[in-house]
C-alpha positions in Angstrom: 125.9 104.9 99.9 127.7 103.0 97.2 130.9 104.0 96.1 131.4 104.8 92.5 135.3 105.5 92.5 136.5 101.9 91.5 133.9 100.6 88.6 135.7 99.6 85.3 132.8 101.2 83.3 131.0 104.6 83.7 128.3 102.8 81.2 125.1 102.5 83.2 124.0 99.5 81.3 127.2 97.4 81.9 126.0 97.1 85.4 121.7 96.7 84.5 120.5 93.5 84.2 119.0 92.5 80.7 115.3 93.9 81.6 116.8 96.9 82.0 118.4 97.7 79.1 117.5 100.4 76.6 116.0 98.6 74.3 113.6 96.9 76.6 112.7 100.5 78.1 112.3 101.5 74.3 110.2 98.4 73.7 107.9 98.7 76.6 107.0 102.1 76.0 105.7 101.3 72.5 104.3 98.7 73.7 102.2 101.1 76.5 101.5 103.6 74.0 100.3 100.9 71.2 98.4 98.9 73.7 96.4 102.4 75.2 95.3 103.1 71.5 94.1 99.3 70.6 92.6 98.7 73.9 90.7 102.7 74.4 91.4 104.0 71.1 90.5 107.4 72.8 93.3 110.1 71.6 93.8 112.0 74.6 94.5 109.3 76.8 96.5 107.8 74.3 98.5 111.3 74.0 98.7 111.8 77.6 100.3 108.3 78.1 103.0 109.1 75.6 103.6 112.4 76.5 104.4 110.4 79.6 106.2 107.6 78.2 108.5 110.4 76.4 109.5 112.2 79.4 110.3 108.5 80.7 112.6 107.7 78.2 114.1 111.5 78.5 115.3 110.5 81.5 116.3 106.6 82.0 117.9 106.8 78.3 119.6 110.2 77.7 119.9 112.0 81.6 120.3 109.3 83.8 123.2 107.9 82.1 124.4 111.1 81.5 124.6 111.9 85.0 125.9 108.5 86.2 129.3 109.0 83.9 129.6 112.2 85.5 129.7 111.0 89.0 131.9 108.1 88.1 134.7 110.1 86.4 134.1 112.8 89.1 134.6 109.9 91.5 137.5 108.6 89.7 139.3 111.8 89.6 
């Protein structure tokens, strides 16, 4: 396992490369949710994919880099 306890940064995205940044996971799932509408134009699918895209971004944007500053100041502590 990595050790946390010496990183200058408890920012998440100061250590993701470019592709991984939020505005590219922001981009991509418009881009996904767009894309299913102009390709199936069926609104279920459509809805089902962003439901999905939402709880995506729930996660990687808000939670996960909520919970990684909270193991690096616990670790730094």
């Amino acid at each position: 396992m990595t050790e946390f306890s010496n990183l200058e940064s408890s920012n998440i995205w100061d250590y993701k490369p470019k592709w991984c940044q939020p505005w590219s996971i922001l981009l991509t799932g418009i881009i996904l949710s767009v894309g299913s509408w102009f390709i199936l134009h069926i609104l279920w699918i459509t809805s089902i994919v962003s439901i999905l895209i939402i709880i995506w971004w729930v996660y990687f944007l808000l939670l996960y880099p909520r919970m990684f500053k909270e193991y690096v100041d616990s670790q730094n502590n």
